[in-house]
N, C-alpha and C positions, 0 to 999 in steps of 0.2 A: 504493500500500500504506500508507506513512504519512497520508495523508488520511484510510482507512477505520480506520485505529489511533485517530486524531485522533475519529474521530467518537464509537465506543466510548468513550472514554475523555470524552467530553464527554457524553456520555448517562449514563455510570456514576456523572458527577462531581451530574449530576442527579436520579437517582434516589437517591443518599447523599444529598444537600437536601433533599429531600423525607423520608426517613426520618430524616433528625437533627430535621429543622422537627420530625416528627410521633412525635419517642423517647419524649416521656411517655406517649402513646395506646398506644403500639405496646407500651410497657415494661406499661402497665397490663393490655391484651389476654392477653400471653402469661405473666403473672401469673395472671389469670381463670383462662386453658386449663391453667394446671399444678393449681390450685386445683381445677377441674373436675376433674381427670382424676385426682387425687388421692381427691377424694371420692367419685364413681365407681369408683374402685379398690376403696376401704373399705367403701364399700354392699355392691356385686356379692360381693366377696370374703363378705363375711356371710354373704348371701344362700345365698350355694354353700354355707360352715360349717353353716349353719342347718335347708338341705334334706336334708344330709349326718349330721348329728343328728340329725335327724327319721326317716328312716331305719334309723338302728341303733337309736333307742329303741324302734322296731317291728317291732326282731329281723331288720332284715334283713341282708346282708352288705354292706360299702362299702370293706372292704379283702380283698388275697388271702386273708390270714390268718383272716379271716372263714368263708373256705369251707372251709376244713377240717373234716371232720367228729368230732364222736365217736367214739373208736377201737371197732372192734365184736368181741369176744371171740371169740377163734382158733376155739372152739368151735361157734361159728354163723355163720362167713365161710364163706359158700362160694366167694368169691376164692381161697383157698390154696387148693382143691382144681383150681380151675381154672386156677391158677398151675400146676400138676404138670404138667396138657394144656398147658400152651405150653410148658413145659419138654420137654416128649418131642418136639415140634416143628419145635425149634431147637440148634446148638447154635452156639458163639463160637469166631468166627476169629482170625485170630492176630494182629488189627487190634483183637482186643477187641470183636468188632461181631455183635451178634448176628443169625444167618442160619436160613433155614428150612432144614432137612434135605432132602436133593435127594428122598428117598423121600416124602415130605408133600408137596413142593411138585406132585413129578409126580403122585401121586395127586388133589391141589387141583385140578388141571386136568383133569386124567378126569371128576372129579366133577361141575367146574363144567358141563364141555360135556354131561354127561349130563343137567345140571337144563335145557337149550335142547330144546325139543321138536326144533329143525329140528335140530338134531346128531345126535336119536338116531334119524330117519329117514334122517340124509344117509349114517352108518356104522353096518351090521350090527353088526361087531365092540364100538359101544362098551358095550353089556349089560355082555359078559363081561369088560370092561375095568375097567368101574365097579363092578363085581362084588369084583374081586381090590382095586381100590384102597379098596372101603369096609372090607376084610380089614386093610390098612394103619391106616386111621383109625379102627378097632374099638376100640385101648386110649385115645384120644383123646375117644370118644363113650362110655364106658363112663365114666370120670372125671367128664365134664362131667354124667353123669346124677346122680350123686352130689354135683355142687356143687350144682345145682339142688334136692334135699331139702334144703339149708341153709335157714333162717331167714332168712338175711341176706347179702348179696354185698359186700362194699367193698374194692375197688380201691385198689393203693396210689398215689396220684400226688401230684404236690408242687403242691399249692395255692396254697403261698406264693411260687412263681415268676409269678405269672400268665399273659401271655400266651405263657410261655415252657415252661410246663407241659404233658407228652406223653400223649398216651393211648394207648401201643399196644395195652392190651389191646381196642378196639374191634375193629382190624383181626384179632387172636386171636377174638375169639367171634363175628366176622361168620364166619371162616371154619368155625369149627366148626357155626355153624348151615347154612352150607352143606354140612355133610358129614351131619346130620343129614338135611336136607330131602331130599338125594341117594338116606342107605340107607334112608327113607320111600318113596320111589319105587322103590327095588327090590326093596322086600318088597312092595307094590304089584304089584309083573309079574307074582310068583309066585300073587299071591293071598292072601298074607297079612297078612289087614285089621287083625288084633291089633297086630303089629311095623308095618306101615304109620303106624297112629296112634301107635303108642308114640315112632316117632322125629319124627312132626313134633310131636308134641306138647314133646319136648324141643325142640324149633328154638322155637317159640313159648314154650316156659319158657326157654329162653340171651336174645330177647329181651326177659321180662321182669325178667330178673335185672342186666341195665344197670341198670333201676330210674332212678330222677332225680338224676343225679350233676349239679351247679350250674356245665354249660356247652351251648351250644344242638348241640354234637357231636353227644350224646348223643340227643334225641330224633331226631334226623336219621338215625343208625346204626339205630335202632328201627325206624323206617321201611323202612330199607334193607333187615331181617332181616326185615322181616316179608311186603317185596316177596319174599323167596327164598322163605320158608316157602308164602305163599299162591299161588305159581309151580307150586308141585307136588298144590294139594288137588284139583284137576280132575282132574290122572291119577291120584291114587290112587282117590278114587271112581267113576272109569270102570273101572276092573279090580278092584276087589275090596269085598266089604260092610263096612261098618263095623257092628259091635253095639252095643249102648245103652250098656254100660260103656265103652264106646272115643270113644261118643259124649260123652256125659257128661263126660268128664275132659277132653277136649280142649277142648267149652264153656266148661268150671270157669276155663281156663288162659286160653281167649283174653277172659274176662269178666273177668280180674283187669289186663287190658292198658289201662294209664290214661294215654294219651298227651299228655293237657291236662291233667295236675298235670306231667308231665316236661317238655312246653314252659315253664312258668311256671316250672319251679323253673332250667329253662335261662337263661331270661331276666334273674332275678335272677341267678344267678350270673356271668355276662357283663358283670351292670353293675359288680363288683367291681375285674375290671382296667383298665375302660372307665375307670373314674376315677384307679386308680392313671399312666395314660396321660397326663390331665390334667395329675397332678402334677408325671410326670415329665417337660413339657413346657417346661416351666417353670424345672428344675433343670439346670442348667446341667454337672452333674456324671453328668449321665444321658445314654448311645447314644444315645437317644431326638431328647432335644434337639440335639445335636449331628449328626444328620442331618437333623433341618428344618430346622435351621442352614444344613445342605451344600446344601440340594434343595428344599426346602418338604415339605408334606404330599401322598404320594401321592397322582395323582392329581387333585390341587387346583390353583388360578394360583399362578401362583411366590410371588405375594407373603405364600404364608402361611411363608414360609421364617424371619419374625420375629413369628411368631404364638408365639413363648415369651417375647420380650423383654417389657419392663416397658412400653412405651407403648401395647404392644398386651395390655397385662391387662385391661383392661375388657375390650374384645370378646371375648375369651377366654374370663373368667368369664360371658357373657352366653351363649354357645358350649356352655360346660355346664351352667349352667341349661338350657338349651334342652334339650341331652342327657337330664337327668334328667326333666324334662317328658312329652320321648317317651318314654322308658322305662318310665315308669309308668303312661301312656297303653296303650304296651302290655301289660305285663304285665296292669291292670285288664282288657283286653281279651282274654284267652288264653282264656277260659272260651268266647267266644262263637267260634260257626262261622264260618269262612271267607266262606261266602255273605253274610255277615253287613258284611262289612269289604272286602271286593273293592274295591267302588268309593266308596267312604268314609274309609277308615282314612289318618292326617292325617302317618303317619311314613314315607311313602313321598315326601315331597315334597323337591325339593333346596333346603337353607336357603342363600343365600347370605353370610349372616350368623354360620355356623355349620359352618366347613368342618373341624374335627376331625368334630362332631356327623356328617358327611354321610357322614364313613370307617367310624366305628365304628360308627353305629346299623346294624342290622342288615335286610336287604330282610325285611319282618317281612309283608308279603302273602305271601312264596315261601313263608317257614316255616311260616305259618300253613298252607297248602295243603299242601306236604306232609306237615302232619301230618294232613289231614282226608283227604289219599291212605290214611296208614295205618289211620284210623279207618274209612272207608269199606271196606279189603280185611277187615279182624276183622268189620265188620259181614256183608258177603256172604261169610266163612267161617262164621260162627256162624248165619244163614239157610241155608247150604248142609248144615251140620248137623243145624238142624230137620228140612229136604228128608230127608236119610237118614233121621233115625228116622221122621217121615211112613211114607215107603215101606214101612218095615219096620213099621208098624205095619198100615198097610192096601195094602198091593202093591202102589201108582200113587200117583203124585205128586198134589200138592192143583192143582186148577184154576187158584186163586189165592191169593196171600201171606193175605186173608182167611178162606180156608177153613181155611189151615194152623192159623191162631190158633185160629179157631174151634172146631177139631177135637181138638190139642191143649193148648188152653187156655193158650198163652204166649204174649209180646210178643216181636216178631223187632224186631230194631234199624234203624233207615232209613237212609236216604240221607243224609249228611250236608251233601251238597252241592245238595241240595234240602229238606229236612226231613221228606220222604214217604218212603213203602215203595218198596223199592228196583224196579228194573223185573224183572218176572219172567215170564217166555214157557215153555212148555212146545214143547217139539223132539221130535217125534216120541216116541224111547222116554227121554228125557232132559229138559233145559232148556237154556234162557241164564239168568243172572242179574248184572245189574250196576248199579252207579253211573252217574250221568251223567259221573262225576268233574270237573276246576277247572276245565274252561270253563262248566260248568254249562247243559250242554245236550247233550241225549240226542242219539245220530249214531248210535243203531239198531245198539246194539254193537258196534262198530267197535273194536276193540283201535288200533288203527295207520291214521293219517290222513297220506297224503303229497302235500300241495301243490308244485309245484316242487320236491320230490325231497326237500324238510326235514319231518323229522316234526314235529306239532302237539298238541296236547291230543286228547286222544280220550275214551274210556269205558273204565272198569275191568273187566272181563268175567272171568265166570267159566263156559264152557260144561262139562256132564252130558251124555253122547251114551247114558247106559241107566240 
């Protein structure tokens, strides 16, 4: 044992000789590397202030406080009227916590299982179930029709919290456009094409009244509302006729549905707290930092656990550059179609160099896709509308999307996942019409593809059986 101490200690005594022989090199090097890392610090840091500047001088937002909107006069919000509908709702437990009213919740679920085709074949009873519970959410849908005539919707949420900012009213107007979509289909049973249109066309005005509030929630909810809306326009125009005024307005509503100004306005606003993130990485007096402290950054190798400390500010700063690069990569790119960006778009890649940049950027292929999902269902609603007043103008469907044009003299909207007219088949006393939707390849309208038992991409379908 003392021999192997001995040797240690003679090796130790040797490598100190050689570092003392070599103290002025060594003292000069780590001189250099503070120098370096110094300057590096002062550059990158600019660099970040510089892009950050550049930014608000072009009106964008770079703090929370930034997103705050304009207050919009009580007079032309139609958030307060739709405040009222979640007020009748809810009310607050004795925790202070606000709860859904058990009579709302149980009708929510009537509803819901009524908008599943296979529920309303699998129970007789739930007609008259969904019947009595759309009786329930009558003063709820009667409210919301009246915020909708508003001018303008703005939502009260606290901006200036960032990522710590709630949005329940999504989960409030998803459900009421589900209760719309609902008593569309059962004015539908009856035959009544008027009220049919009148409430989905409210379901498609609740989701255009989200409008582009500056977080990528929002156009993701949009989507979601607009999957429920366009769930129910097959069976309303399988049981009952729509008229030109019913059509017309419904057109009007899903024509003003701008999904690609609400992605972009989501994306900017995202990048607001993404930054304030940075900083609080950094500050030592911030949750934030003191749980990369504890753990590193979800997720990521442990060693970014001192990606706030001061040795590691260069790569930090170099981290959010990078950040802001994508971001504005994407945003420039919101305009253009999915198909577009599939297999191209350069913010999908893992930076190793850039492990906050890999948390917060956003899967920005998925988003882009689902919002070309929403684009593509408004598109084969608003074809599916043409189809009606067709009919009703000449009693049989047009051969093909060209004759529709040709006959009534408009442009139908395409495919967005291919840039053509959407596919259109005539069925007997009816049709199919759909997108190829995100895999971007037609599978002969297939709604639901199960490999090995997991569903896949499929086609967006909308079948007319009269």
């Amino acid at each position: 044992m003392d021999s192997i101490l001995n040797r240690i200690k003679s090796a130790a005594e040797v490598v100190w000789a050689g570092v003392w022989r070599r103290r002025n090199a060594i003292g000069i090097a780590l001189a250099a590397i503070v120098v370096l890392h110094g300057a590096a610090t002062a550059f990158l840091g600019w660099r970040v202030r510089s892009e950050i500047a550049k930014l608000k001088a072009n009106g964008q937002p770079v703090t929370c406080t930034d997103l705050i909107p304009k207050p919009v006069p009580d007079s032309q919000n139609g958030a307060l009227v739709f405040a009222k509908a979640f007020q009748m709702m809810q009310y607050m437990d004795s925790a202070g916590h606000m709860r859904t009213r058990q009579e709302y919740a149980d009708a929510g679920n009537v509803l819901a299982n009524y908008l599943d085709p296979a529920q309303r074949e699998k129970d007789p009873t739930l007609w008259s179930k969904a019947q009595q519970a759309s009786v329930t959410v009558g003063g709820v849908l009667d409210l919301a029709e009246k915020a909708v005539a508003y001018p303008k919707c703005q939502f009260s949420v606290h901006w200036e919290m960032g990522a710590g900012a709630s949005f329940e009213h999504f989960s409030h107007l998803r459900q009421i456009v589900r209760f719309a979509a609902a008593k569309a289909g059962l004015e539908a049973s009856t035959g009544n094409g008027r009220d049919a249109a009148r409430y989905l066309n409210l379901a498609f005005q609740i989701n255009n009244a989200i409008g582009e509030e500056p977080t990528l929630i929002s156009p993701l909810v949009r989507v979601s509302s607009i999957r429920i809306a366009f769930s129910q326009l097959g069976y309303i125009l399988d049981h009952c006729d729509l008229d030109s005024q019913s059509i017309s307005l419904l057109d009007m509503t899903l024509s003003r549905t701008d999904l690609v100004s609400a992605i972009a306005a989501g994306m900017r606003g995202e990048r607001a707290p993404h930054l304030r993130f940075f900083s609080d990485v950094v500050d030592p007096k911030t949750q934030i930092h003191k749980d990369i402290a504890a753990g590193g950054l979800y997720g990521t190798p442990f060693w970014t656990r001192w990606i706030g400390s001061y040795p590691m500010r260069p790569m930090l700063y170099l981290d959010e550059l990078t950040y802001m690069r994508l971001m504005n990569e994407s945003i420039s790119n919101c305009s253009r179609a999915y198909r577009d960006l599939k297999f191209k778009y350069s913010g999908n890649r893992v930076l190793f160099y850039a492990p906050v940049t890999n948390m917060l950027h956003p899967v920005y292929s998925r988003v882009m896709a689902s919002r070309d999902i929403g684009v593509a269902m408004i598109a084969i609603s608003r074809m599916a509308l043409a189809l009606a007043s067709y009919k009703n103008k000449f009693g049989i469907y047009p051969q093909s999307i060209d004759e529709l044009q040709s006959k009534l003299g408009q442009k139908t909207p395409d495919d967005p996942f291919t840039g053509q007219q959407l596919v259109y088949k005539i069925q007997n006393a009816g049709y199919m019409l759909y997108s190829v939707g995100d895999d971007m390849k037609d599978d002969g309208g297939r709604t639901e593809i199960v490999p090995n038992g997991s569903k896949s991409e499929c086609d967006i379908v909308l079948v007319v059986t009269r």
